[in-house]
C-alpha positions in Angstrom: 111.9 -130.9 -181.5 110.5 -134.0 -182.8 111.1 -135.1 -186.7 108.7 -137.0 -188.8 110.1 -138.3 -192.1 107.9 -139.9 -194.9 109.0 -141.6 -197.6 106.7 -143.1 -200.4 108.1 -146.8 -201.8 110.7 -146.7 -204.5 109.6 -147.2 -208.1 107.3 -150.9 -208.3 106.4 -152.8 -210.7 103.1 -152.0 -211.9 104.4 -148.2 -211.2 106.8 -149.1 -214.4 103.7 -150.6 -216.5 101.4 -147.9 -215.8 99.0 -149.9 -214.1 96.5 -149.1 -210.9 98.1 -151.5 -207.9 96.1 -149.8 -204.9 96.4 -152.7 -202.3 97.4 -155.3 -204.9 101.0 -157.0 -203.9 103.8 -156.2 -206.1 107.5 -156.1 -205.6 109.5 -153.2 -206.3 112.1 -153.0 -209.6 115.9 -152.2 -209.3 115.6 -148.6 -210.0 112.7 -148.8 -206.8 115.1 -150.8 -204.8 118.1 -148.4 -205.5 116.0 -145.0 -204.5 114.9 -146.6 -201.3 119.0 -147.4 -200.9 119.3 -143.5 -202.4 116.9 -142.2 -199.5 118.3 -144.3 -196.7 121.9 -143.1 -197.7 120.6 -139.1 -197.6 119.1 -139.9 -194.4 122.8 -140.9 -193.6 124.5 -138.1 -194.7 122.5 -135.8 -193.5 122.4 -136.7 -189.9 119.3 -136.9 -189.6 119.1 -141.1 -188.5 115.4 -142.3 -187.2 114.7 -143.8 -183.7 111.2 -145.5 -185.0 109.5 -147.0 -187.8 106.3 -147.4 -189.7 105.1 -149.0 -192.8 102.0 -150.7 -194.6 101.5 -154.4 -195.4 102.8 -154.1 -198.5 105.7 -155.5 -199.8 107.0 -152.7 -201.6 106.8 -150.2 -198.8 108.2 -152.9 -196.5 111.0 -153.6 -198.4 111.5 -149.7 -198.9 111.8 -149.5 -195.7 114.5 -152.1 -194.8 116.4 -151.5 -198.0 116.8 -147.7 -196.4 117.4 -148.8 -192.9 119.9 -150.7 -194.1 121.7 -147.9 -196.2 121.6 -145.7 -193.1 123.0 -148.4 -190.9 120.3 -148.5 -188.9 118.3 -151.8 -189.9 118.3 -152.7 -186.5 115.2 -150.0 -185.5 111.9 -150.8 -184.0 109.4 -150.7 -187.3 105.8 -151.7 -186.5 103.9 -152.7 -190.0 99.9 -152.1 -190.1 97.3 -152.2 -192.8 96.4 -148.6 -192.5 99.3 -147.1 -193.8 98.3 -149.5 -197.2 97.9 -147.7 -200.4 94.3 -146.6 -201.2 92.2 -149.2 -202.9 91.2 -148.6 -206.3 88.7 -150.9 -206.3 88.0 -152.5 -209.7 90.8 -150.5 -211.3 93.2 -152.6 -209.7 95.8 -154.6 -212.2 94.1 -152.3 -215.4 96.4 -150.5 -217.6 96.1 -146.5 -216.7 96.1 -145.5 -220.8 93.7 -148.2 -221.5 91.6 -147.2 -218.7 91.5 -143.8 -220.4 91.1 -145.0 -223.6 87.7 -147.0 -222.5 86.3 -144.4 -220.4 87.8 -141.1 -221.3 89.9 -138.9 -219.7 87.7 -137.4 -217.5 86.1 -140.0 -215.9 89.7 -141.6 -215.0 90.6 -138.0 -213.4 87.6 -138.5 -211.4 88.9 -142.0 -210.2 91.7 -140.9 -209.7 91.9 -137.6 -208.4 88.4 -136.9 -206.9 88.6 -136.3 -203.4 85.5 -138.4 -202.0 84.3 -140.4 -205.6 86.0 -144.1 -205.0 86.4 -145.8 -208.2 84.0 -148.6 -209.0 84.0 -151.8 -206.4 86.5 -154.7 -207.0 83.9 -157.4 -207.9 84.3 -160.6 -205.0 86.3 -164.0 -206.1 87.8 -161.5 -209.1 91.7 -162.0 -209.5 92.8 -159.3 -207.2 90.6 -160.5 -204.3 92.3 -160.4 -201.0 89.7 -162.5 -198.9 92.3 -165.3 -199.0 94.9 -163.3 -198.1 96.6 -164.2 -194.6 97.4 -161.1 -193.9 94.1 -159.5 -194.2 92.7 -162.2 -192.0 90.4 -160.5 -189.6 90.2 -157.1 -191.3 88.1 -155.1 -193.0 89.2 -155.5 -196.5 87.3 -152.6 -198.6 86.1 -152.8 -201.8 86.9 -149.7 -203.6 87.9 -146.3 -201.9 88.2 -142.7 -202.4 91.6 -140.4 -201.1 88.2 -139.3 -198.4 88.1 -142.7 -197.0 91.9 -143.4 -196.9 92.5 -140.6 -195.1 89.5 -141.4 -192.5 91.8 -144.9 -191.5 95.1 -143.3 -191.9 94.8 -140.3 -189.2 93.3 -142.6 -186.5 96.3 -144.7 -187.1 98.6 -141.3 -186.8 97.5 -140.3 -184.0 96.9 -143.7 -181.7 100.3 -145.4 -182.5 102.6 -142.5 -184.4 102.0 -139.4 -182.1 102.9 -140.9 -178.6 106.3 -141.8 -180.0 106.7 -138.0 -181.7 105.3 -136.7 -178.5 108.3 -138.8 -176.4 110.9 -136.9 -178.8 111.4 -139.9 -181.5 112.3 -139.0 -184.8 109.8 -141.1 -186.9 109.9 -142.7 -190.3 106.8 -143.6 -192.3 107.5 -145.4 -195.4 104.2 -146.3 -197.3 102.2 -145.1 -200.4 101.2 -142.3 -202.2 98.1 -141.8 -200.8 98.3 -142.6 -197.2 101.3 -140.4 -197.4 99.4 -137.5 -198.9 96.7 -137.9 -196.0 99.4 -137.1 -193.5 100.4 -134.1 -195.8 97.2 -132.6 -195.7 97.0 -133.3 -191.7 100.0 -132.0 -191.1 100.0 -128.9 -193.7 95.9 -128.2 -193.5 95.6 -128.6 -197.0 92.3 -128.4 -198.4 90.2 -130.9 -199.9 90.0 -129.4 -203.4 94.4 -128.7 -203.2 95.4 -132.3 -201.7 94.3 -134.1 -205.1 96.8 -132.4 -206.1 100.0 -132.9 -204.7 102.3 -135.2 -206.2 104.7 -137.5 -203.8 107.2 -139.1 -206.0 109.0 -141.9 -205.4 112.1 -142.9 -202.6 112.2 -138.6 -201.6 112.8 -138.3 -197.7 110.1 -135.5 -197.1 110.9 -134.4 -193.3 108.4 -132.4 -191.2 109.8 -130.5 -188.6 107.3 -130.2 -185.6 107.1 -128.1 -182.4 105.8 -129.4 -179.2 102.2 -129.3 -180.4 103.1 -131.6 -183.2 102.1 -128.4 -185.5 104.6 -128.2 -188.7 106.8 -125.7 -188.2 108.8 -126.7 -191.6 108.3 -129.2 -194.5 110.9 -129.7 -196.9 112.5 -132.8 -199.2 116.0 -133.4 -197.9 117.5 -133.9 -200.9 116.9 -129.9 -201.6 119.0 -129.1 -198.2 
């Protein structure tokens, strides 16, 4: 039966200073390189070694990713990196501290921002600092502005099913490494959670969740490794 395995990027950065990164570029820190090392060797011991993987643009997912592969002694796998498995964009939050944030515009507007299914957080202004216009690796996409977990999910799925289904459907156990959010729009795919549940759920950081799937590609099982 095929296997799908997502894993959200080991602790980064601005994870450690509280702030909103969305599709800003930061590098992971040395607890987040050593639970992408932790996943890669579960994966190991486990047995359970992927055929194929996927990850964002981002370096911290990217680097995830090899710093597992490499772990599990398996470095050598096809990966194929693409924008849509990025982090959501939080728009002009991005680079602001989350308690300040809070502080300026109370709680409950930030749990909107945050946590609202379709309400994005206000637009990154263009030319601020955290512009990616210039960015090479944007160069020809459609860099957003702002977005809610809504519009996140409405790039991820496409994604899922055009270039990760054929190779679940050919029997390849898949790896995903990427982000909170454009791992919890799988989730709700793959589960049928509903709008108002998915805000939610909490993915934390360098946890192997594994799907197992039946020839449909419906879940039959979800479950963290580290708990079998």
């Amino acid at each position: 039966m095929p296997q799908l395995i997502l894993v959200r990027h080991g602790q980064s950065q601005w994870n450690l200073e509280n702030r909103f990164t969305g599709w800003w570029d930061v590098d992971l820190t040395a607890q987040g390189e050593e639970e992408a090392r932790a996943a890669g060797r579960l994966l190991a011991d486990k047995g359970l070694l992927p055929t194929v993987a996927f990850t964002s643009f981002q370096t911290r997912a990217i680097k995830t990713l090899h710093f597992a592969l490499e772990a599990a002694g398996i470095l050598w796998i096809p990966e194929t990196k693409d924008w849509r498995l990025n982090e959501r964009h939080y728009g002009g939050l991005t680079g602001l501290d989350k308690a300040e944030t809070a502080a300026r515009h109370g709680d409950d507007q930030v749990k909107i921002w945050r946590r609202s299914f379709d309400t994005p957080p206000p637009p990154l202004e263009s030319g601020s600092e955290f512009d990616l216009a210039r960015d090479p690796r944007y160069a020809g996409i459609p860099i957003p502005n702002t977005e809610s977990l809504k519009d996140t999910i409405a790039r991820v799925l496409p994604y899922y099913e055009g270039s990760i289904v054929p190779h679940l459907r050919a029997g390849a156990t898949v790896l995903v490494a990427a982000h909170g959010n454009s791992l919890r729009a799988l989730v709700k795919h793959l589960s049928g959670i509903s709008d108002a549940e998915i805000t939610g759920l909490e993915i934390p950081t360098g946890q192997p969740i594994v799907y197992e799937l039946d020839n449909d590609l419906k879940a039959r099982e979800r479950y963290y490794l580290s708990e079998r």
